[in-house]
C-alpha positions as CSV (number, residue, x, y, z in Angstrom):
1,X,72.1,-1.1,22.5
2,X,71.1,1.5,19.8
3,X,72.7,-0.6,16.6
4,X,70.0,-3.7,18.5
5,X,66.7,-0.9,18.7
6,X,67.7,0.2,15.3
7,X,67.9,-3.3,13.8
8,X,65.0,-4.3,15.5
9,X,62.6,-1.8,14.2
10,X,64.3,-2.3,10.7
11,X,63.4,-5.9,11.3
12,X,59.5,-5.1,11.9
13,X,58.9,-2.7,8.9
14,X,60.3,-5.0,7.0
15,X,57.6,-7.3,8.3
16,X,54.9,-5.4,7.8
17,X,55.5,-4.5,4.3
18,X,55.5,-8.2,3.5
19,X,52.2,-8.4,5.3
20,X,50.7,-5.9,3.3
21,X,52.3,-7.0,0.0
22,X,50.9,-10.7,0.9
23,X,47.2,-8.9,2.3
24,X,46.8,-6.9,-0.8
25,X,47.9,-10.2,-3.3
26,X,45.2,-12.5,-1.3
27,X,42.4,-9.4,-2.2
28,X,43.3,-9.3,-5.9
29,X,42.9,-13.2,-5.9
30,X,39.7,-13.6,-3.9
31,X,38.2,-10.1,-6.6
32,X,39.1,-11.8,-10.0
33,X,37.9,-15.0,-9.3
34,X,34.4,-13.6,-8.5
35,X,33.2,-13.1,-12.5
36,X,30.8,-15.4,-13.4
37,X,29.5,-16.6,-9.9
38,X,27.1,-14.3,-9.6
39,X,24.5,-12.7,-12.3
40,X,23.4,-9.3,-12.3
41,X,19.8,-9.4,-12.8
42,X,17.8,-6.6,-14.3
43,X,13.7,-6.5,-13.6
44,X,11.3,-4.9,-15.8
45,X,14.4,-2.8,-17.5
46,X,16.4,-2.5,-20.7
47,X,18.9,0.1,-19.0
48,X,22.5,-0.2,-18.4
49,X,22.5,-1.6,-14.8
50,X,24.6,1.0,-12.7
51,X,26.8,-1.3,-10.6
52,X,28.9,0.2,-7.5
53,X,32.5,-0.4,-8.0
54,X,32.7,-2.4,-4.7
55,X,30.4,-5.0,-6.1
56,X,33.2,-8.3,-5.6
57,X,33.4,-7.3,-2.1
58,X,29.4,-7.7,-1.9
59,X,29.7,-11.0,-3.5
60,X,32.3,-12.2,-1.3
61,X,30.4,-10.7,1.9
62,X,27.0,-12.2,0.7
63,X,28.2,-15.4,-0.3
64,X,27.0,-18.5,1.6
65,X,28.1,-22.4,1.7
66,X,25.5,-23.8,0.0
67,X,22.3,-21.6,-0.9
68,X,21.9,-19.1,-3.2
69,X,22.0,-15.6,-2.3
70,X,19.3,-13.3,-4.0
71,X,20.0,-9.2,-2.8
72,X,18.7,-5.6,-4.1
73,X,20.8,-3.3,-5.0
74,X,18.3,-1.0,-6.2
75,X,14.3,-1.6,-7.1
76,X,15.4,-3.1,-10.4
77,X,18.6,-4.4,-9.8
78,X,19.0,-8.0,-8.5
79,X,22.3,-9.4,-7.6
80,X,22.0,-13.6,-7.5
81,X,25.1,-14.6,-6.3
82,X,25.7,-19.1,-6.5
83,X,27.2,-20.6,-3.5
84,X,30.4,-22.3,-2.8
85,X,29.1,-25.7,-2.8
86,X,28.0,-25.2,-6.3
87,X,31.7,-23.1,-7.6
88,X,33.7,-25.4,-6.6
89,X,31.9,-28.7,-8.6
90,X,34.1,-29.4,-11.3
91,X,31.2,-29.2,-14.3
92,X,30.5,-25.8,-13.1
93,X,29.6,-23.2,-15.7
94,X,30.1,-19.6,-15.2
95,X,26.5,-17.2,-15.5
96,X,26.4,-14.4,-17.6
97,X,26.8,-11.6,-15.9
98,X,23.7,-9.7,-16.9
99,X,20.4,-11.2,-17.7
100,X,17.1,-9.3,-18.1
101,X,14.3,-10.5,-16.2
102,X,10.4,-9.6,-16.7
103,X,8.5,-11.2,-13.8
């Protein structure tokens, strides 16, 4: 009974290390295919845009099907992010990935 209890727990670590091996693989996929589909837009500003380090997860949150997604991430920092429909044509073009914008 004890060699079964033993093997059995064995048998679920092992598990969840692969789960979290496979969680942390589909995260590095889904961050480093973010670059150029969005475009960090600076307004009425020359300065080095201060970006927070968790900006791919705000892409990936923000993200829609098929419209563009404008949001703020400060009073002069814009963040435009394309949307899936438009990634995944195959004459798509990647945006720069900051632009300066006097409006």
């Amino acid at each position: 009974m004890k060699k079964t209890l033993v093997l059995f727990v064995f048998l679920l670590s092992g598990m969840m290390i692969s789960k979290a091996q496979t969680n942390t693989k589909e995260t590095k996929t889904t961050t480093t295919n973010v670059e150029g589909t969005y475009q960090i837009q600076m307004i009425h500003t020359r300065n080095k845009p201060y970006l927070p380090t968790y900006l791919n997860e705000i892409v990936a949150r923000k993200r829609d099907k098929t419209m563009a997604v404008d949001t703020m991430l400060s009073p002069v920092i814009r963040l435009h992010i394309l949307p899936l429909s438009e990634i995944s044509k195959p004459d798509f073009k990647p945006l720069q990935r900051i632009t300066y914008v006097n409006e």
